[in-house]
Structures are given as structure tokens and as C-alpha cells.
Backbone bond lengths (Angstrom), bond angles and torsions (degrees), N, CA, C in turn:
res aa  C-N    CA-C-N  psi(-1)  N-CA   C-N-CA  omega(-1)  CA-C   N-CA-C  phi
1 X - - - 1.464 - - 1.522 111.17 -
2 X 1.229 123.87 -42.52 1.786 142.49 -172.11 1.811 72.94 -57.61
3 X 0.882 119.81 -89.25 1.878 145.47 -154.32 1.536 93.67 -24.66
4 X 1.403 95.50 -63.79 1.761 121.33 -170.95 1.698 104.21 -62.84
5 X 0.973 147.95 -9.92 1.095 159.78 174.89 1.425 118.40 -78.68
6 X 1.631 103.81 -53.71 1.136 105.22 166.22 1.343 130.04 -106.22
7 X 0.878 133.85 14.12 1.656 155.67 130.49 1.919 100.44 -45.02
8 X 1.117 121.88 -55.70 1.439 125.30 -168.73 1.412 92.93 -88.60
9 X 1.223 152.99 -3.28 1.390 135.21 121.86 1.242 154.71 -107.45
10 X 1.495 88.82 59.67 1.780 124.96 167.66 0.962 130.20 -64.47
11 X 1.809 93.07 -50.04 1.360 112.60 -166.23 1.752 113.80 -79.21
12 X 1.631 117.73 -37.52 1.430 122.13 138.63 0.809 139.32 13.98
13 X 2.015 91.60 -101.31 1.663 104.02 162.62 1.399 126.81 -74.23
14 X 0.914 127.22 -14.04 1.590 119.36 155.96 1.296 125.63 -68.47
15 X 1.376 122.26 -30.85 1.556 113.19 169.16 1.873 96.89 -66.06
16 X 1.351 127.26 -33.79 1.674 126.03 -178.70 1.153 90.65 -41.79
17 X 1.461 108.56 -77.63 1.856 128.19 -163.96 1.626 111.24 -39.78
18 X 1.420 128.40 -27.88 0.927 138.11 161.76 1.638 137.35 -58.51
19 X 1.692 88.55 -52.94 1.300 114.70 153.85 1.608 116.52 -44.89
20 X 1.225 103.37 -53.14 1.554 110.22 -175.69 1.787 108.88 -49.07
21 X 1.579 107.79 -60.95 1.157 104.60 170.31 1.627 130.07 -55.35
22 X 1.038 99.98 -14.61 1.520 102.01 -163.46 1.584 97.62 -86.95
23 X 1.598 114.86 -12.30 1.772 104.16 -171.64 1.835 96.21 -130.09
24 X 1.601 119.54 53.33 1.678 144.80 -171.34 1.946 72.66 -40.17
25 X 1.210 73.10 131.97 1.960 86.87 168.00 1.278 97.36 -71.76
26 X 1.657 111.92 161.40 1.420 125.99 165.13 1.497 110.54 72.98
27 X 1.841 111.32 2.07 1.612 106.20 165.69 1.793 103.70 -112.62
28 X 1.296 111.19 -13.03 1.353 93.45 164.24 1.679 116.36 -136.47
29 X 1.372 119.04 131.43 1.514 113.79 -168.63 1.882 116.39 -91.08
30 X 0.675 121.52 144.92 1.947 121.48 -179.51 1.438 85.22 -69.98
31 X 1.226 85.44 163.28 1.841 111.58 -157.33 1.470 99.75 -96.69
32 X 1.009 120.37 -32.01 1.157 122.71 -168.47 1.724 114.62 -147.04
33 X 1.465 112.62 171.57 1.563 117.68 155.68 1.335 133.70 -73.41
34 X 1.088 117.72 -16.79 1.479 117.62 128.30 1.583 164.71 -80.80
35 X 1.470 103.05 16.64 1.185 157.57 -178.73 1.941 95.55 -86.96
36 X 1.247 73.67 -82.97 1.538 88.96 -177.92 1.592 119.14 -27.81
37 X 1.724 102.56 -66.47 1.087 128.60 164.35 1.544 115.18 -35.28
38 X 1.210 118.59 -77.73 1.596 122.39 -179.18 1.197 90.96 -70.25
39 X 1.464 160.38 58.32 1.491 135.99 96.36 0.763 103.92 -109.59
40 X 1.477 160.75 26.47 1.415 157.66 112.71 1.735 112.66 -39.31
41 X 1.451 103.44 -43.36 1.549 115.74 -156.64 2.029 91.10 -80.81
42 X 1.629 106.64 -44.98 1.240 116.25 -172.03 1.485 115.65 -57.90
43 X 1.548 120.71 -56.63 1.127 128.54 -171.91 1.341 118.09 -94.47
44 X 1.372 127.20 4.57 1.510 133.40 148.81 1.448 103.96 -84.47
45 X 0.988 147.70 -72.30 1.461 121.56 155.59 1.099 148.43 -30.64
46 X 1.553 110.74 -10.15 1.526 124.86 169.52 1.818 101.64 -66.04
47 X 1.930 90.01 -69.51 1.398 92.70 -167.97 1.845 109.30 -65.33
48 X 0.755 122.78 -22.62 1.521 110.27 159.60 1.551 122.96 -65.49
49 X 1.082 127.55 -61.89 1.243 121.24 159.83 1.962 107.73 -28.47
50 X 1.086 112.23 -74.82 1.159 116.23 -169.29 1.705 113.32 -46.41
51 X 1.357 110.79 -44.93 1.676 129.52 174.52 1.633 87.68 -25.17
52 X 1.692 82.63 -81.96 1.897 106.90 -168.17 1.099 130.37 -18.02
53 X 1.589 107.24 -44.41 1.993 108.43 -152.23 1.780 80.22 -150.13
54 X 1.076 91.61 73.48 1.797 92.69 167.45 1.700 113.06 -68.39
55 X 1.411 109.92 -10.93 1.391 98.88 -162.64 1.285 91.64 -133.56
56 X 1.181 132.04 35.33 1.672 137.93 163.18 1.385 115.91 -115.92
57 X 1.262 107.29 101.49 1.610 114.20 178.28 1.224 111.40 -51.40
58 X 1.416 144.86 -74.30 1.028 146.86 152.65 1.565 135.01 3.94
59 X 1.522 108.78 -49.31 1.340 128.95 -165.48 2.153 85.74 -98.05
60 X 1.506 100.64 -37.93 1.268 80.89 179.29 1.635 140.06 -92.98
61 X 1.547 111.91 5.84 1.195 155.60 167.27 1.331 88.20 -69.40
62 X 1.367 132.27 -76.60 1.469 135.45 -169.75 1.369 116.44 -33.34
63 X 1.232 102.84 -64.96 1.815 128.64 -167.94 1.699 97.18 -78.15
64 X 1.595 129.46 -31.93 1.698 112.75 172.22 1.461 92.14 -60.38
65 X 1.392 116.13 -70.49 1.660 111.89 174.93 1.544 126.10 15.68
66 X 1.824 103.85 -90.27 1.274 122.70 141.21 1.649 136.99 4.82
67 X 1.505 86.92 -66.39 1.536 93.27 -179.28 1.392 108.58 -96.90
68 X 0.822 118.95 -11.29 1.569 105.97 157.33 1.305 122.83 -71.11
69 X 1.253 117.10 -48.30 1.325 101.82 158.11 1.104 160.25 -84.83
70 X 1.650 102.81 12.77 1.535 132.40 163.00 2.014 90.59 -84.06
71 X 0.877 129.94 -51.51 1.218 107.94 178.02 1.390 138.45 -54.38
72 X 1.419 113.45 -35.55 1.125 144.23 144.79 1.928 97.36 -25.09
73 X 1.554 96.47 -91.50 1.640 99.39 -179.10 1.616 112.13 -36.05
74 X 0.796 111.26 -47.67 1.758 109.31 -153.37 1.450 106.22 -163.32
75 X 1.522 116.59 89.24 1.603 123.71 177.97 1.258 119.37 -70.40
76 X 1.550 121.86 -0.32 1.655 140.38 -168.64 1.676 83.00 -96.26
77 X 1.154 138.64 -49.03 1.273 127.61 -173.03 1.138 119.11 -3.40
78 X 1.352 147.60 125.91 1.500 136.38 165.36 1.789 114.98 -63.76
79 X 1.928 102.98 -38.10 1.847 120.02 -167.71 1.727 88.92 -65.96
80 X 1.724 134.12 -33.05 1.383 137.48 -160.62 2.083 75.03 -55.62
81 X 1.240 104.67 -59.98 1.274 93.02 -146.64 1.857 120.90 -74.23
82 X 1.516 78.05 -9.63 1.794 82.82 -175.51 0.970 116.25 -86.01
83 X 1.844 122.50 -20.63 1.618 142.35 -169.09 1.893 80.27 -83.23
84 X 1.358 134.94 -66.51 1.270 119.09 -175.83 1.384 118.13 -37.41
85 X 1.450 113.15 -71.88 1.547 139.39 174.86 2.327 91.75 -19.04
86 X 1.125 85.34 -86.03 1.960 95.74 -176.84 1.652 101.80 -39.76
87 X 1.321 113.90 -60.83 1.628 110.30 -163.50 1.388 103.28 -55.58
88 X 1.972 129.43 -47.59 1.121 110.75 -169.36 1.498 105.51 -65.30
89 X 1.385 139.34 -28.73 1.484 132.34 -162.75 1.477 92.01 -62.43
90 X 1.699 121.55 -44.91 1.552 107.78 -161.75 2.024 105.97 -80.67
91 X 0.996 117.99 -10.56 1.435 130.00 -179.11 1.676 82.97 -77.64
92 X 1.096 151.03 -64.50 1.575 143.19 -151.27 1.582 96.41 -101.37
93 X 1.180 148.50 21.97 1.263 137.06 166.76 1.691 109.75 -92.24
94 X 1.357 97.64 134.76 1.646 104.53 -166.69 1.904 94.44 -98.14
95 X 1.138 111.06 -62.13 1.508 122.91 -151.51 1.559 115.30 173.70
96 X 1.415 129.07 136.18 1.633 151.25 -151.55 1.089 105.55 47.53
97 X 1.768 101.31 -145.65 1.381 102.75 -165.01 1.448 138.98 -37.73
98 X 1.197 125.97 136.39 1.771 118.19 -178.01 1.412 93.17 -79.61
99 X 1.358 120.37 -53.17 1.851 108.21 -171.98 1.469 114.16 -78.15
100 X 1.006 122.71 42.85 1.633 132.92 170.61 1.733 110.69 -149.59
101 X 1.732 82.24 127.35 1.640 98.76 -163.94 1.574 117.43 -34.40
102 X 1.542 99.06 -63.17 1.393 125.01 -173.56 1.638 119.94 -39.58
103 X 1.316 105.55 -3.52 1.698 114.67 -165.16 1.535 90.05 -105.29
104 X 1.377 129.24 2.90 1.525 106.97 171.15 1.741 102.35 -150.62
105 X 1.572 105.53 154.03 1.530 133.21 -174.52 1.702 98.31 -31.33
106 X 1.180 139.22 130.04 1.538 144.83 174.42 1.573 108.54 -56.91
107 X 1.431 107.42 108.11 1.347 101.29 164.43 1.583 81.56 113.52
108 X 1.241 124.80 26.98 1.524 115.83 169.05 1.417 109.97 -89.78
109 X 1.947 110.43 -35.76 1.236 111.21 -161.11 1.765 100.39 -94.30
110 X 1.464 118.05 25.59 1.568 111.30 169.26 1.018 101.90 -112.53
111 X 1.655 137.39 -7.61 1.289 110.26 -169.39 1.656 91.69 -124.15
112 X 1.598 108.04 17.80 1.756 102.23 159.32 1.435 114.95 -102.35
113 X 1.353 118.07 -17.87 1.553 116.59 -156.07 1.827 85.95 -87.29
114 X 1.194 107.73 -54.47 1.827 101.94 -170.95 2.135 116.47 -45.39
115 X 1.486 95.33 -19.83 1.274 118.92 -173.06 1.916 101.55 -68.80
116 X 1.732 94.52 -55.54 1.595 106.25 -174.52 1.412 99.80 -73.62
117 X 1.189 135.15 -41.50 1.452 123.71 176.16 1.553 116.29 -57.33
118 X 1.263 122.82 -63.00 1.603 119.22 164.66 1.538 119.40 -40.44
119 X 1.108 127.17 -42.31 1.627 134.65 158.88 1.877 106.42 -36.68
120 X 1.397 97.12 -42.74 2.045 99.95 -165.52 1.242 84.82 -90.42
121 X 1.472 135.84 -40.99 1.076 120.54 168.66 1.705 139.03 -25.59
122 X 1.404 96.24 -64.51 1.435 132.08 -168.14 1.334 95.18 -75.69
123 X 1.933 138.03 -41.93 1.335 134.52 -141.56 1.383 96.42 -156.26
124 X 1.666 112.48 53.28 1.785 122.61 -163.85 1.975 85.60 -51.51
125 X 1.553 124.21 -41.39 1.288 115.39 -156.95 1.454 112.29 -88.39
126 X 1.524 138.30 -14.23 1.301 133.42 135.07 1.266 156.86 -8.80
127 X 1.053 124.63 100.10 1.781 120.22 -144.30 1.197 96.41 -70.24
128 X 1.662 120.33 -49.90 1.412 113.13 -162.77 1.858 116.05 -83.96
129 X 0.583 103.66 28.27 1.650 112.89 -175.47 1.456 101.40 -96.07
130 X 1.658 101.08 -47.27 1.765 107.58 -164.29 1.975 97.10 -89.00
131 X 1.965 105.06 -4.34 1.610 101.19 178.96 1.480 105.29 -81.95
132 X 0.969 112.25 -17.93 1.945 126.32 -159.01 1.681 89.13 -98.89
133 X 1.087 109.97 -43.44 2.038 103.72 -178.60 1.799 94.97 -60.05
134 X 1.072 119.67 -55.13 1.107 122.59 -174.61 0.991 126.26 -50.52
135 X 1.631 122.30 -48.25 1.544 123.22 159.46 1.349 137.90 -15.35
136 X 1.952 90.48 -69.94 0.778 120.12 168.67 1.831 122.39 -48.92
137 X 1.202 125.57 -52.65 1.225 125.71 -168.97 1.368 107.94 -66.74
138 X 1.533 106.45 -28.65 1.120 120.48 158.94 2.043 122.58 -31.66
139 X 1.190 97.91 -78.33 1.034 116.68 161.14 2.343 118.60 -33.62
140 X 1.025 80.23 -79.73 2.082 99.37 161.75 1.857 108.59 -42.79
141 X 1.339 117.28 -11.81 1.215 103.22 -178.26 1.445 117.41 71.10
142 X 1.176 120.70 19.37 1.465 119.97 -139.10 2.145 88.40 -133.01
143 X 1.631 85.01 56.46 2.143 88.50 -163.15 1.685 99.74 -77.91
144 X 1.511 133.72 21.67 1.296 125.51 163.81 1.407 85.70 -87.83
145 X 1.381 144.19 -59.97 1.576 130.06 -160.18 1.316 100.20 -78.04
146 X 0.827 108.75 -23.51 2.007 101.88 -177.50 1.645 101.22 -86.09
147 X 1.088 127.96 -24.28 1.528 127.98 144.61 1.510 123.54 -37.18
148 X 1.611 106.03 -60.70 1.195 104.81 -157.22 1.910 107.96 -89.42
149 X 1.301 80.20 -30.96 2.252 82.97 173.52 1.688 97.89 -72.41
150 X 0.858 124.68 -69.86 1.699 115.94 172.40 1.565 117.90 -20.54
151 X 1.304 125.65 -81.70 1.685 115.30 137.33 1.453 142.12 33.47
152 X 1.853 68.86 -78.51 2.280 105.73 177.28 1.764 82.33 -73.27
153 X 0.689 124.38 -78.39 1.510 139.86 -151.92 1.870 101.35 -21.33
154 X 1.580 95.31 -70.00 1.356 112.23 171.37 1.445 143.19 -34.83
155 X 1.667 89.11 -47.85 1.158 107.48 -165.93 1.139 103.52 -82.01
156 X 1.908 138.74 -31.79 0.935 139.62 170.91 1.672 120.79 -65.65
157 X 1.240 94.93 -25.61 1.266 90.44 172.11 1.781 119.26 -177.32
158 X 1.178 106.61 84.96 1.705 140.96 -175.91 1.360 111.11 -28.36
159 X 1.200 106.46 -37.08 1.662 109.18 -168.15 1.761 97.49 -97.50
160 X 0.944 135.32 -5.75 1.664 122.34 141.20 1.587 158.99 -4.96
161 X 1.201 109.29 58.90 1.366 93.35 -144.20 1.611 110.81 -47.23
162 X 1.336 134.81 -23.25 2.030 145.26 -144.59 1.360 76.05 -82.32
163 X 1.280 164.88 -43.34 1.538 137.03 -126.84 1.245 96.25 -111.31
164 X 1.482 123.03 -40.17 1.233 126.60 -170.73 1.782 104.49 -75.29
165 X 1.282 88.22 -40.62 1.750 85.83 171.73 1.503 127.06 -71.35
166 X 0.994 109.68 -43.24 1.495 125.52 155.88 1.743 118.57 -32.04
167 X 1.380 107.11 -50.82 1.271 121.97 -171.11 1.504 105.49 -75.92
168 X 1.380 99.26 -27.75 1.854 108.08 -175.66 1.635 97.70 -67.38
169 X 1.215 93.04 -33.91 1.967 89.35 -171.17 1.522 100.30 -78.22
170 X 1.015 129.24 -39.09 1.427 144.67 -177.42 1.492 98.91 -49.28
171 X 1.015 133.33 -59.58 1.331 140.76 -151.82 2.098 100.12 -83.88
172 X 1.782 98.33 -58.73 0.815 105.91 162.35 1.731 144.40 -32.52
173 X 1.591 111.21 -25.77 1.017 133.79 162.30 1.101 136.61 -101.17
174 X 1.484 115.42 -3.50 1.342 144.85 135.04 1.696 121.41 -57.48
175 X 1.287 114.84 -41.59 1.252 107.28 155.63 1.907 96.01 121.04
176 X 1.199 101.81 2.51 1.595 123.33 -144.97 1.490 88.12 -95.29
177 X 1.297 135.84 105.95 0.892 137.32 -135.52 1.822 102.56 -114.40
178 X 1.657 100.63 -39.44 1.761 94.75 -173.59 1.593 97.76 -100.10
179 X 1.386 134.38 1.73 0.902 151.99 148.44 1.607 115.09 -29.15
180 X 1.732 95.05 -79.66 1.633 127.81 -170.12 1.635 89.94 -61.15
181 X 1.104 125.52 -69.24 1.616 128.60 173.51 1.470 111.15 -36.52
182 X 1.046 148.40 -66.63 1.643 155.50 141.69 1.108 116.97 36.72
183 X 1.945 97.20 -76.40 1.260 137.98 -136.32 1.430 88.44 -108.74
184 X 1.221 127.94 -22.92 1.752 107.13 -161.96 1.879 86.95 -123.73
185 X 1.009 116.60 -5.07 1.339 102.13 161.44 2.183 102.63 -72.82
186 X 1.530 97.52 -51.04 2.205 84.97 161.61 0.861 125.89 -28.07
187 X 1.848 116.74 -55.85 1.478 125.77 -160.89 1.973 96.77 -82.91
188 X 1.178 110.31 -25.80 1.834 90.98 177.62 1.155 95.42 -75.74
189 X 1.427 158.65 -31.53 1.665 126.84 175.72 0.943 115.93 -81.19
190 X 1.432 136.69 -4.16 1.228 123.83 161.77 1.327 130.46 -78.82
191 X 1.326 99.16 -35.02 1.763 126.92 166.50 1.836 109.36 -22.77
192 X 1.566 117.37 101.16 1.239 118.42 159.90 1.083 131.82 -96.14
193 X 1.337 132.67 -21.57 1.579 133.91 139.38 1.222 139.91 -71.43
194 X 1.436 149.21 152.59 0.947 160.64 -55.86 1.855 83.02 -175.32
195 X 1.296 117.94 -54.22 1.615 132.75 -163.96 2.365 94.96 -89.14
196 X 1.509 105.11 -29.06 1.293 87.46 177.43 1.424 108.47 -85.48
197 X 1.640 134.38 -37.25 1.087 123.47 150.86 1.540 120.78 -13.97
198 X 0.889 116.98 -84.47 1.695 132.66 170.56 1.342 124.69 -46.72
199 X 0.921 130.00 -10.84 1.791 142.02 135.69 1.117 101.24 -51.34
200 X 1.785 126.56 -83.40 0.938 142.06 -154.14 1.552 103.05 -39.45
201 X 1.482 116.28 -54.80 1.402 135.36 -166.83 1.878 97.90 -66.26
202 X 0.885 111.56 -22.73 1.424 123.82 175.64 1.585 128.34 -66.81
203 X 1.282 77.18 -44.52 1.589 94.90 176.44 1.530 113.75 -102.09
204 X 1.168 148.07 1.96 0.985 166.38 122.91 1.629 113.45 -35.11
205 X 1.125 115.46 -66.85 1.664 128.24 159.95 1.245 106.75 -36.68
206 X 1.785 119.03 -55.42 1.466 97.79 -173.84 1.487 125.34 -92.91
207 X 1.426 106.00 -1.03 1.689 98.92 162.33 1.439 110.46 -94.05
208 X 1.522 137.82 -28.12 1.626 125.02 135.92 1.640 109.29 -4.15
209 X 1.623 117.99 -67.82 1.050 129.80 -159.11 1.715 101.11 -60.97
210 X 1.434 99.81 -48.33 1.365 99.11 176.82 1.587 146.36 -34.95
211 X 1.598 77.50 -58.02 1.366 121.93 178.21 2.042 122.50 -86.41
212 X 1.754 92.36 24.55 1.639 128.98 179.42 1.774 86.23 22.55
213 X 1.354 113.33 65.50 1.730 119.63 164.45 1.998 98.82 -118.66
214 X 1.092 108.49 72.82 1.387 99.01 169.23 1.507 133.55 -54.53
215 X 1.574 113.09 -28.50 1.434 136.98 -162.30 1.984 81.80 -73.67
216 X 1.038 118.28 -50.57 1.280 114.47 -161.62 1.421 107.62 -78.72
217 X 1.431 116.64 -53.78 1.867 117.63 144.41 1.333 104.71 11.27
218 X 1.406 91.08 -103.61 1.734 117.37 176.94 1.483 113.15 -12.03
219 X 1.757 92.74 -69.79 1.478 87.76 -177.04 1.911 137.35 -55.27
220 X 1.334 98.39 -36.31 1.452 106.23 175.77 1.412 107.47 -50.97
221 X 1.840 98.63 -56.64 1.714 96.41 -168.35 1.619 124.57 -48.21
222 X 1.787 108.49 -40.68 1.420 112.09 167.96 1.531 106.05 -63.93
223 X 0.903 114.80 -69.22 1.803 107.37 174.90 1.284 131.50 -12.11
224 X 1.745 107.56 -41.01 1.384 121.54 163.42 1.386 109.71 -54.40
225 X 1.355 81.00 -89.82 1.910 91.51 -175.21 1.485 119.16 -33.87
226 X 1.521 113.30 -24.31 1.484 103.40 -174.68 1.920 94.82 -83.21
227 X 1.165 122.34 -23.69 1.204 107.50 -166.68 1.781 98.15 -94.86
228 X 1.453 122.72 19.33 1.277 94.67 -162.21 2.078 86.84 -170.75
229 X 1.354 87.20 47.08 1.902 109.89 -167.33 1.516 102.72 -43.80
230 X 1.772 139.34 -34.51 0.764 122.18 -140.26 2.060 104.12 -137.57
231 X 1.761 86.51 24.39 1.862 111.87 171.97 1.471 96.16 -99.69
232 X 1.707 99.88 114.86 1.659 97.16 -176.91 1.298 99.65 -74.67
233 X 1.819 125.90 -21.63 1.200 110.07 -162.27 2.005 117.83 -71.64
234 X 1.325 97.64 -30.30 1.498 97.92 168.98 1.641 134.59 -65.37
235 X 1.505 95.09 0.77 2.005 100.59 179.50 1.665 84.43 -99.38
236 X 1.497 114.50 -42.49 1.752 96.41 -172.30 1.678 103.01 -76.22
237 X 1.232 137.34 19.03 1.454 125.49 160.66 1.669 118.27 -97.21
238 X 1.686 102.48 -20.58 1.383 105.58 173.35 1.035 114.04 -82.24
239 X 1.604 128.23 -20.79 1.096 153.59 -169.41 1.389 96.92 -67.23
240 X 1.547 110.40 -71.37 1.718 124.76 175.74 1.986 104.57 -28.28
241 X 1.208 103.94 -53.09 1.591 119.66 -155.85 1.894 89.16 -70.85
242 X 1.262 95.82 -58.14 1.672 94.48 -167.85 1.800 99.07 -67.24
243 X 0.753 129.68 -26.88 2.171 121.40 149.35 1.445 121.67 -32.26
244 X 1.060 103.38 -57.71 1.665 142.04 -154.87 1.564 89.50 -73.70
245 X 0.954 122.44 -53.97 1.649 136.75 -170.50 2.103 101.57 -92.96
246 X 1.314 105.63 -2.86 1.787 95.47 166.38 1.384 105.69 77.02
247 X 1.555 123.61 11.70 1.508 143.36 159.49 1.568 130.73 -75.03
248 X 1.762 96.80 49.28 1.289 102.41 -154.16 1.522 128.34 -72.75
249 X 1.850 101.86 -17.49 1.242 132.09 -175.17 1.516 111.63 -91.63
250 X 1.593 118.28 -18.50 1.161 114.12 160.86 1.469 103.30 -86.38
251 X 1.348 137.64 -48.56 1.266 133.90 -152.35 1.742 109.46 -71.33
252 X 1.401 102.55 -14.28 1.530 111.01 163.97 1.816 114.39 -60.64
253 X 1.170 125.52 -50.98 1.206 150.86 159.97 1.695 101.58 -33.80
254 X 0.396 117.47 -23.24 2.187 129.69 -139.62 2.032 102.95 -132.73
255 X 1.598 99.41 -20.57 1.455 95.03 -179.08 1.401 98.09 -108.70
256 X 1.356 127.50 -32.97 1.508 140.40 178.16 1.587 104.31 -56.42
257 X 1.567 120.86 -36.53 1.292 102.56 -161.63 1.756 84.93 -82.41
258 X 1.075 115.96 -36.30 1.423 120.47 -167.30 1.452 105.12 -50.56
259 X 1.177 133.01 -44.14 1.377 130.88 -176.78 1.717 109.78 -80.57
260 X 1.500 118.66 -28.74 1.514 114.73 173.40 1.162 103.91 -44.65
261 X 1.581 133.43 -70.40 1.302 144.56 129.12 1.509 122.27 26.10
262 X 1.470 105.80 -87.25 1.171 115.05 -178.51 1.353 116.75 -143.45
263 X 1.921 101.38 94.87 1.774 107.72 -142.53 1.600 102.71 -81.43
264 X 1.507 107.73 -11.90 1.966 109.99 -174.57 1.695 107.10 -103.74
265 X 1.565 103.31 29.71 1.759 93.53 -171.45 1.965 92.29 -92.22
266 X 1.620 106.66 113.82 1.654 105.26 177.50 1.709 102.34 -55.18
267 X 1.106 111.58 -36.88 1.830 102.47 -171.15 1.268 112.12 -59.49
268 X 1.491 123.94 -51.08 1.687 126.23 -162.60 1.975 80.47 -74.25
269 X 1.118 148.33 -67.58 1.374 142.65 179.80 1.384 114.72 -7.42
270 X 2.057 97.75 -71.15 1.284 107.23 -170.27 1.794 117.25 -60.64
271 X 1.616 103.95 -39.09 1.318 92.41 169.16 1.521 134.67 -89.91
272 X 1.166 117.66 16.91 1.467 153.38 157.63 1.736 106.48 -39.33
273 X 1.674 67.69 -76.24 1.961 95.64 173.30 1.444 127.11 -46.51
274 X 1.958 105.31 -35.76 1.236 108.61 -148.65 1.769 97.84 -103.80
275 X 1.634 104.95 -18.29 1.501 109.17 163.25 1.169 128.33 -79.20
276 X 1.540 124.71 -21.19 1.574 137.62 162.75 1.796 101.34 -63.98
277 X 0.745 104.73 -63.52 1.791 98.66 -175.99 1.679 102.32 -58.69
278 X 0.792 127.43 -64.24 1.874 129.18 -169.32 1.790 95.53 -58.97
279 X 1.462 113.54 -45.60 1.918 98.27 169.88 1.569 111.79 -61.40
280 X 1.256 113.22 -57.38 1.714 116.96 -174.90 2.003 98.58 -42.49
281 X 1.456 121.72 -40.27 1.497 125.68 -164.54 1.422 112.20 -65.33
282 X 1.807 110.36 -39.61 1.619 136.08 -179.18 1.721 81.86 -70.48
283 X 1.135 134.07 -82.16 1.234 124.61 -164.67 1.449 143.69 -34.51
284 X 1.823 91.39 -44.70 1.446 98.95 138.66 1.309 158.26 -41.51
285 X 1.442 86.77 -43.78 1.809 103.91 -167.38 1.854 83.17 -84.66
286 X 1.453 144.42 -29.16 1.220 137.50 -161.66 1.300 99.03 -74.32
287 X 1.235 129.81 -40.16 1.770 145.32 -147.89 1.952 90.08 -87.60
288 X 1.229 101.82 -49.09 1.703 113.10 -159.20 1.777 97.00 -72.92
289 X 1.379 130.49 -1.41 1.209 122.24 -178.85 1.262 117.41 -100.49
């Protein structure tokens, strides 16, 4: 269902992406200073909206909305290009990690990065333009530019939460452990939503993981779920962990709530399946001794 969700908003953001072309910056100018204004207001709320609820058709139907008609206003926009840049990454995301290539359709990360560069283009003084380049390089393996736009990010503007978080992943994938911790303890006070919190806690878990601290693992993952009771996807990640650890009889517990949740997701199913057989196997081998 997660998969199917975003498969059924392809078609969306590609009529956006279309849109985009259809209004080439620098061939049509906003009419006014308030023009300007309301596509600033439109398409920074796009890509936030969009940030938020990557996997809500609805919410993301809303926010393409948005940017169409911030494009409309003002195709020079720098947010026109960053609300594109984000929507195509969530239009090509298949499954796991977001900052690892392999989790989205080939040829997702060429037709987002040219998107985030025209954004720095359009809005060289914009914090989040040089946070979204960064992502991305992120992604490309490419952590001297995702260094140095991260950097930009900051320096333009400190109170940010994307750079510091960004940098947490940065570091994090470096392997750099009190580093990644550092930087995303920044990004939790800056943190104004509810869903960047819960990244944060995300990524925290997996340099825990790194840093072979399971006890602390644990804790983030409940931490989630307690702050966020009614995201099926965070019971099937504790779920993942309590697998991982040979917790097959709890992680049964942990895939069930996940599907109450979200009863057509094939993944929480398949591993449903695959923790009932590996508990029934432990049960065996306990009985047979």
C-alpha cells in the first residue's frame, strides 16, 4: 500500500514537473510585488507540506496545487524549484533509506539535482536551496559538496533546522559517530514539526546501531512510536530491530500493530509471515531439548 501510494502520485508530480517547464524562468516576470510575495509564501509551503507527509496523497495533491500556482505567480521563484527538486525524489522513492541511492527508480537523482541547482541559482542567498544541494550530494556520495553546501546552508542561516540535519546524515554516513550526534542534537532544537523530530529519532537509532549500543536503539525506536502512536511505519521499524536481535515472538506483536494501521502494506505482511515461521522454528528447537 506505502509503494502503491506513491506510484499513484507520479502522475501529479509529473504533470508539476511539466508545469515547471512550461513556465522556463526568465520568460515570464510576476506582475507585481505581490506576486512575488505570494509565490514565495506558495512554494515554501509546497516543499514543506511535501517534506511532511511524503506518503499522503492528499496532503500531497494539496501542496502540488500550491506550486502550481506559485509558478504561475513567479517562475523565477527559487521554492518553484526546490518544491519540484523534493517532489521528484518522493515520485522515484521505492523503499528504505531516503539518503541511499538504491531506494529510488534510476534516473531519479538527475532530474532532482538540476532542479536544486536552479533553486541556488535563482535564490544564491537562501538557506534551503544550498540544504536540498546537500541532500542530494548526499545521496551521489559526493560528501565534499554535501560538505560544502551544508556549510552554505548554515551560514546563511543558523537557525535552520535541514543543514544541521542534513549534516547529521552526512556524518552519519561517514561512520563518524560523535560527530552525527553533535549535529542532530542542533537540528532537534531547531526542529518545528512533530515528523522532523521523528527523523531525527531515526537517525539517531541508526548510528546507535553503529555504534553496536542496542539498549539505546531500542530506546529511540519506542520513543518514536510513543511520540507518533498512530505511524504504522514506526512499529514495523522496531519490529525490523526486534528480528535483527532473534525477537521473533515480540516482533510478531510489532508487525500486527503495523498492519491494524496499515492493513494493505505487502512489506509489514511479508514480514509478518517471515516472523511467524522463524518464532514457530525457536519454539521448536525449545520443546526438542
Amino acid at each position: 500500500m506505502l509503494r502503491s501510494k506513491i506510484r499513484n502520485s507520479r502522475l501529479s508530480l509529473l504533470f508539476m514537473l511539466l508545469l515547471g517547464l512550461a513556465f522556463p524562468a526568465g520568460l515570464i516576470c510576476a506582475d507585481d510585488a505581490s506576486d512575488v510575495t505570494s509565490a514565495r509564501e506558495l512554494a515554501s509551503s509546497s516543499y514543506y507540506q511535501i517534506d511532511a507527509n511524503r506518503f499522503d496523497q492528499a496532503q500531497l495533491t494539496q501542496a502540488l496545487v500550491k506550486l502550481g500556482q506559485a509558478a504561475k505567480l513567479n517562475p523565477d521563484e527559487p521554492f518553484v524549484y526546490l518544491a519540484a527538486s523534493l517532489a521528484n525524489l518522493v515520485a522515484g522513492y521505492r523503499i528504505g533509506d531516503w539518503y541511499e541511492l538504491n531506494s529510488f527508480d534510476a534516473g531519479t537523482l538527475e532530474k532532482s539535482l538540476p532542479l536544486a541547482e536552479k533553486s541556488v541559482e535563482l535564490g544564491p542567498t537562501v538557506s534551503q536551496g544550498y540544504a536540498q544541494l546537500g541532500r542530494l550530494h548526499i545521496l551521489r556520495k559526493d560528501f565534499a559538496n554535501a560538505e560544502r553546501n551544508i556549510s552554505k546552508a548554515k551560514e546563511l542561516d543558523p537557525s535552520n533546522f535541514y543543514p544541521w540535519y542534513f549534516e547529521g546524515i552526512y556524518y552519519e554516513k561517514l561512520r563518524d559517530i560523535a560527530s552525527a550526534n553533535k549535529a542532530f542534537d542542533e537540528a532537534e532544537v531547531r526542529a518545528t514539526r512533530s515528523d522532523q523530530r521523528t527523523n531525527v529519532n531515526r537517525h539517531r537509532s541508526r548510528v546507535a546501531s553503529i555504534a553496536h549500543d542496542p539498549v539505546q536503539q531500542e530506546q529511540l525506536l519506542l520513543k518514536n512510536i510513543s511520540l507518533n502512536p498512530k505511524d504504522g511505519r514506526l512499529y514495523s521499524e522496531y519490529a525490523r530491530f526486534l528480528m535483527c536481535k532473534g525477537g521473533y515472538e515480540e516482533s510478531i506483536v510489532q508487525w500486527e500493530k503495523t498492519l491494524t494501521l496499515m492493513p494493505t502494506w505487502s512489506y509489514a505482511q511479508t514480514n509478518l509471515t517471515s516472523a511467524r515461521r522463524l518464532a514457530a522454528i525457536e519454539r521448536e528447537k525449545r520443546t526438542s531439548c
